[in-house]
C-alpha positions as CSV (number, residue, x, y, z in Angstrom):
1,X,-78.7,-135.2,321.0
2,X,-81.8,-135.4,318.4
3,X,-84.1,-135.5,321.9
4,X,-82.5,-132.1,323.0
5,X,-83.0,-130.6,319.7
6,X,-86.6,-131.5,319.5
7,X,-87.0,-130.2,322.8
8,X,-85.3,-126.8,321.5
9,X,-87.5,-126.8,318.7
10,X,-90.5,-127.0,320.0
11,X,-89.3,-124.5,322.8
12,X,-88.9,-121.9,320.2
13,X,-91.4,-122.2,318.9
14,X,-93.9,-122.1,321.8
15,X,-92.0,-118.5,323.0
16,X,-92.9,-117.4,319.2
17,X,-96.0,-118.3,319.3
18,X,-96.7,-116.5,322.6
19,X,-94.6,-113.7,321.7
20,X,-97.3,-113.3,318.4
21,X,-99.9,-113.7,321.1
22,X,-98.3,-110.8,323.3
23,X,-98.2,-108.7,320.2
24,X,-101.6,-109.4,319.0
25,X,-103.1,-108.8,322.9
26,X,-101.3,-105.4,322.5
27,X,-103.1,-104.7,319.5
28,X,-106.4,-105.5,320.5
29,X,-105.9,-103.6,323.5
30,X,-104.7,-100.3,321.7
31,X,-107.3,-100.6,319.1
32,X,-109.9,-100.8,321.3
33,X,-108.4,-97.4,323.5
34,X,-108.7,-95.5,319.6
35,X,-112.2,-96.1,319.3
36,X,-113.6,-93.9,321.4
37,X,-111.9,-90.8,321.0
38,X,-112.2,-91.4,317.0
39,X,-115.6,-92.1,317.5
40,X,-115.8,-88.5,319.1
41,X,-114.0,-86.8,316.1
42,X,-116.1,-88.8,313.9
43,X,-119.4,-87.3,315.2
44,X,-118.2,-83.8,315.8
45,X,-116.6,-83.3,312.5
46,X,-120.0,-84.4,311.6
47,X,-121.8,-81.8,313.6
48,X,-119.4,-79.2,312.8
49,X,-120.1,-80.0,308.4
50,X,-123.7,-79.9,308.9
51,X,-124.2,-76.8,311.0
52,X,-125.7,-78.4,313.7
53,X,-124.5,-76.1,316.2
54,X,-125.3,-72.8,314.0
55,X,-123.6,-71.4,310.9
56,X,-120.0,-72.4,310.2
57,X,-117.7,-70.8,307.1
58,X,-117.4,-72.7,304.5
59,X,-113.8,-72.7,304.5
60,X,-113.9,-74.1,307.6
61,X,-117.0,-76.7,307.0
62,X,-115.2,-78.1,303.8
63,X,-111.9,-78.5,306.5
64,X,-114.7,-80.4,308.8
65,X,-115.7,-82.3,306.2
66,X,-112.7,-83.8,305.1
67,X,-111.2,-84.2,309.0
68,X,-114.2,-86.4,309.0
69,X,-113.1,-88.5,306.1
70,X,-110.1,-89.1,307.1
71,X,-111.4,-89.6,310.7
72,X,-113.8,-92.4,309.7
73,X,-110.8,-93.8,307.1
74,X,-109.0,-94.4,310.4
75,X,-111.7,-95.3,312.2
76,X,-112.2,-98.4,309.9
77,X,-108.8,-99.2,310.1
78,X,-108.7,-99.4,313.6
79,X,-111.8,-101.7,314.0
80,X,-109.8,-103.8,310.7
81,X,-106.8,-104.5,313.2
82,X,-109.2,-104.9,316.2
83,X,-111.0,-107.6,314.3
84,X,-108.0,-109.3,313.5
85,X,-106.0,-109.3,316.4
86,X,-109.2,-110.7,318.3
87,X,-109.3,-113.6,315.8
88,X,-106.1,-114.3,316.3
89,X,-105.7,-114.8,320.0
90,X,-109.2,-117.1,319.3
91,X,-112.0,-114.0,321.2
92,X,-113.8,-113.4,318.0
93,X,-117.5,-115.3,319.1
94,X,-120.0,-116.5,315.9
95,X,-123.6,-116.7,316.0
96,X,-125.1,-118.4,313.2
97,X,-128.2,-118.6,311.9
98,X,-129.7,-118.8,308.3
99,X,-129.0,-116.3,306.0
100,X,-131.1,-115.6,302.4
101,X,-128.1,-114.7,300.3
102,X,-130.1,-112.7,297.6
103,X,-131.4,-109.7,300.1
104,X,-129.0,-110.0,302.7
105,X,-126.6,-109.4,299.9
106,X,-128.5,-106.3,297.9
107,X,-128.6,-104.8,301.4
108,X,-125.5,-105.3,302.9
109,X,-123.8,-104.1,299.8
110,X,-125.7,-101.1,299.3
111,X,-123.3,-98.4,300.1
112,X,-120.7,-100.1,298.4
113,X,-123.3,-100.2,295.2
114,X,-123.6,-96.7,295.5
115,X,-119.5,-96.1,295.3
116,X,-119.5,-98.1,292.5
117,X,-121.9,-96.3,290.5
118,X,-119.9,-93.5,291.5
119,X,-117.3,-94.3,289.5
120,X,-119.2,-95.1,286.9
121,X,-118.9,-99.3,287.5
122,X,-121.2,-101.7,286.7
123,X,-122.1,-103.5,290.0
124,X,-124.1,-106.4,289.5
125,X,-125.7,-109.2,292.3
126,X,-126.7,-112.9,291.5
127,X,-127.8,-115.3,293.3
128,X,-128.4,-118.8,291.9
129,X,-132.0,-120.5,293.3
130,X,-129.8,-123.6,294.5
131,X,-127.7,-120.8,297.0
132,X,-130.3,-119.1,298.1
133,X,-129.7,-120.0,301.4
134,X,-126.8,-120.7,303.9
135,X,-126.3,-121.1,307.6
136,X,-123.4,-118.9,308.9
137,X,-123.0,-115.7,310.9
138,X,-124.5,-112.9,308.7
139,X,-122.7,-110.1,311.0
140,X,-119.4,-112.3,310.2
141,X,-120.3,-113.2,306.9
142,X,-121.0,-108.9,306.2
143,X,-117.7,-107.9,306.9
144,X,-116.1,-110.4,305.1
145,X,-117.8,-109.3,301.5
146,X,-117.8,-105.6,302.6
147,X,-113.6,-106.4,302.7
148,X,-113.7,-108.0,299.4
149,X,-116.3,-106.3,297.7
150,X,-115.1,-102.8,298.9
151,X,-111.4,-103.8,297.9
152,X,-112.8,-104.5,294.2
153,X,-114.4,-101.3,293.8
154,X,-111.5,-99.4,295.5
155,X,-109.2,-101.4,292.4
156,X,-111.3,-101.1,289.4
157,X,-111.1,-98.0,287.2
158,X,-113.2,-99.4,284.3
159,X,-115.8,-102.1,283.8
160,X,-117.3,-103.3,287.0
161,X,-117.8,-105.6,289.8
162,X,-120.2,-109.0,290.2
163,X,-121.1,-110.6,293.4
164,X,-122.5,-114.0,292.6
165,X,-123.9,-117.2,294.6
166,X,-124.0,-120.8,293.3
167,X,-123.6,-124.5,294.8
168,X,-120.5,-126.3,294.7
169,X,-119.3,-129.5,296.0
170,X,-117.1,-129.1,299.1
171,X,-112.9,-130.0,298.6
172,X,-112.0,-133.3,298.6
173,X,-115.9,-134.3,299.2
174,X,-118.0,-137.6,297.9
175,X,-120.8,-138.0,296.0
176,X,-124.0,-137.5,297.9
177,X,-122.7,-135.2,300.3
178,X,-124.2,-132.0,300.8
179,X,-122.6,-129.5,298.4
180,X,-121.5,-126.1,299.8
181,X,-122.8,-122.3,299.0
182,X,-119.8,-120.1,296.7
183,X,-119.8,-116.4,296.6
184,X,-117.7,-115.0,294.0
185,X,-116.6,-111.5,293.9
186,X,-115.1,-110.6,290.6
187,X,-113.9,-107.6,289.1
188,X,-111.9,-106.0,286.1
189,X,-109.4,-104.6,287.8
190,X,-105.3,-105.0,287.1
191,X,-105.6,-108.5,288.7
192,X,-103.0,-109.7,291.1
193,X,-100.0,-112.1,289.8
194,X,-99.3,-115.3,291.1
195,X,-96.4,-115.1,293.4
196,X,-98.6,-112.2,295.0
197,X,-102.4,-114.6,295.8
198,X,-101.1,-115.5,299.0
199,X,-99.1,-112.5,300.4
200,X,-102.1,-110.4,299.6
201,X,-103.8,-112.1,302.7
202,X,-101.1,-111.3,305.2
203,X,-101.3,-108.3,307.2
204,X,-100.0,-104.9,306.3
205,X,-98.8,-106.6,302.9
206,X,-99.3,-104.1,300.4
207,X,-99.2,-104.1,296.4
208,X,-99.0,-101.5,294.2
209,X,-95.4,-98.8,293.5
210,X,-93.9,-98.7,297.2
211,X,-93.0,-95.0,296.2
212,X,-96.4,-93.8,296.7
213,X,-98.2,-93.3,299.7
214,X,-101.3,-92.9,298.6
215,X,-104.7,-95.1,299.9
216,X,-105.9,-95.8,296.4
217,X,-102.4,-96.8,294.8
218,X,-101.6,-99.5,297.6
219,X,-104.3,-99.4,300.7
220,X,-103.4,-100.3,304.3
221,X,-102.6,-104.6,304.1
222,X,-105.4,-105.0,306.3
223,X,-108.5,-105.6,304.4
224,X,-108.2,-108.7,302.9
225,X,-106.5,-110.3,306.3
226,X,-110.0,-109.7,307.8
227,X,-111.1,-111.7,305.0
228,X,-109.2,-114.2,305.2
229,X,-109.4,-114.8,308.9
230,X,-113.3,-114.1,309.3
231,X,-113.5,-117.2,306.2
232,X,-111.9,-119.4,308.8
233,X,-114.1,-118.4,311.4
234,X,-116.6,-119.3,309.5
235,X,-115.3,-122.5,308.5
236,X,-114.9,-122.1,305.1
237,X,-112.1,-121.3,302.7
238,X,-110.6,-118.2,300.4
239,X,-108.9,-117.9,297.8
240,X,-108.1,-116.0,294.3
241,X,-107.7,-116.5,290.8
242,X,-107.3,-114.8,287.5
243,X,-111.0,-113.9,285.9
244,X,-111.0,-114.3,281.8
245,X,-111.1,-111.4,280.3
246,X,-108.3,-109.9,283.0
247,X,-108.9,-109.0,286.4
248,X,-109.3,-111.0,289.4
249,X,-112.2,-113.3,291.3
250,X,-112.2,-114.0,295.1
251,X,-113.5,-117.3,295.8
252,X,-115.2,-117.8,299.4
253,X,-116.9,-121.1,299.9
254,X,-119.0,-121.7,302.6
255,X,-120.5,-124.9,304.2
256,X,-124.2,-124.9,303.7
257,X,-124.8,-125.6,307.5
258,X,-122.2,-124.1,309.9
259,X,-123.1,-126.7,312.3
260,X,-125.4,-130.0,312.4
261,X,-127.8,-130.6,309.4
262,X,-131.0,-130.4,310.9
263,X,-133.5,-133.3,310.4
């Protein structure tokens, strides 16, 4: 009797698991169909907004304008689910190589900078000299911060945002071993409660007052799933944690080499 329900079990749960691979094969597969048409509304609302084609009303350029907002909103969506639902049926490839955290950081952060100073936040970068290097995939390693950086701007009103780099010892490691490279990304927003630090990383989980449908109120639940999964990819870990003072602080940690030390 305990044989054939062990065999049940772990029937079950190999249909579940292919059923979540079906589901996430269908998403990658309609995600990918989206692109190209929203890529085409992207760059004509953009045409349309900045006269390229001749004069345009400016009733009808401010409607351009914000088609193309919402347009590229959706756009990032769609590439969001794309690049989770290829990580999750394992197609998502990594190219590492080494990676100077200080200006790969002011650079890749830029825009993201600028939206912050839009909103009148403070939006300050360190690097420590003992990080200022890793070995990962800096197109991987991008995305990742632009989802957790771009979620701490989107959630702060007042005060501001700090992106910082130091050395830590790996979890669970021994003395002598070679410590790992931290990025922080902390911010003074309304912080996120405890029961809440894990659900925030599943997909389509959303905070905030379920009565409003707004973007800036509770986003899309997608964000900080690409976090989480691109961390993994990368072999490191995520988490989050209250910051004194109030607010929150995402924790990424990253192995110094993503593969072999070299000699």
């Amino acid at each position: 009797m305990q044989v054939r329900r062990e065999r049940d079990l772990a029937r079950l749960a190999a249909e579940a698991d292919e059923a979540n691979r079906a589901k996430s094969r269908f998403f990658a597969a309609v995600s990918h169909e989206l692109r190209t048409p929203l890529n085409a509304i992207v760059g004509y609302t953009h045409l349309l907004s900045t006269e390229t084609y001749g004069p345009v009303p400016a009733g009808a350029r401010r409607a351009a304008e914000r088609a193309g907002v919402c347009a590229e909103h959706l756009s990032r969506l769609v590439d969001d689910v794309l690049l989770v639902t290829t990580a999750e049926i394992g197609r998502l490839p990594v190219s590492p190589s080494p990676v100077e955290l200080d200006p790969f950081l002011r650079a890749g952060l830029e825009p993201l900078r600028q939206q912050a100073e839009a909103k009148r936040l403070d939006f300050v970068v360190e690097v420590a000299p003992d990080a200022a290097e890793v070995e990962t995939d800096p197109s991987r390693l991008r995305q990742l911060l632009i989802a957790l950086v771009g979620n701490a701007v989107k959630f702060t009103a007042k005060g501001g945002v700090r992106i910082s780099a130091r050395s830590v010892m790996a979890p669970g490691s021994y003395p002598g071993e070679e410590p790992w490279v931290e990025l922080a990304v902390a911010d003074t927003g309304p912080g996120i409660s405890p029961e809440h630090r894990e659900q925030i990383f599943e997909a389509f989980e959303q905070l905030g007052d379920p009565s409003r449908s707004d973007s800036m109120s509770r986003g899309t639940g997608v964000g900080l799933t690409v976090a989480r999964k691109l961390s993994v990819l990368l072999r490191g870990t995520l988490a989050v944690e209250d910051r004194p003072g109030g607010g929150s602080v995402f924790l990424l940690r990253l192995p110094r080499w993503y593969g072999e030390r070299p000699v």
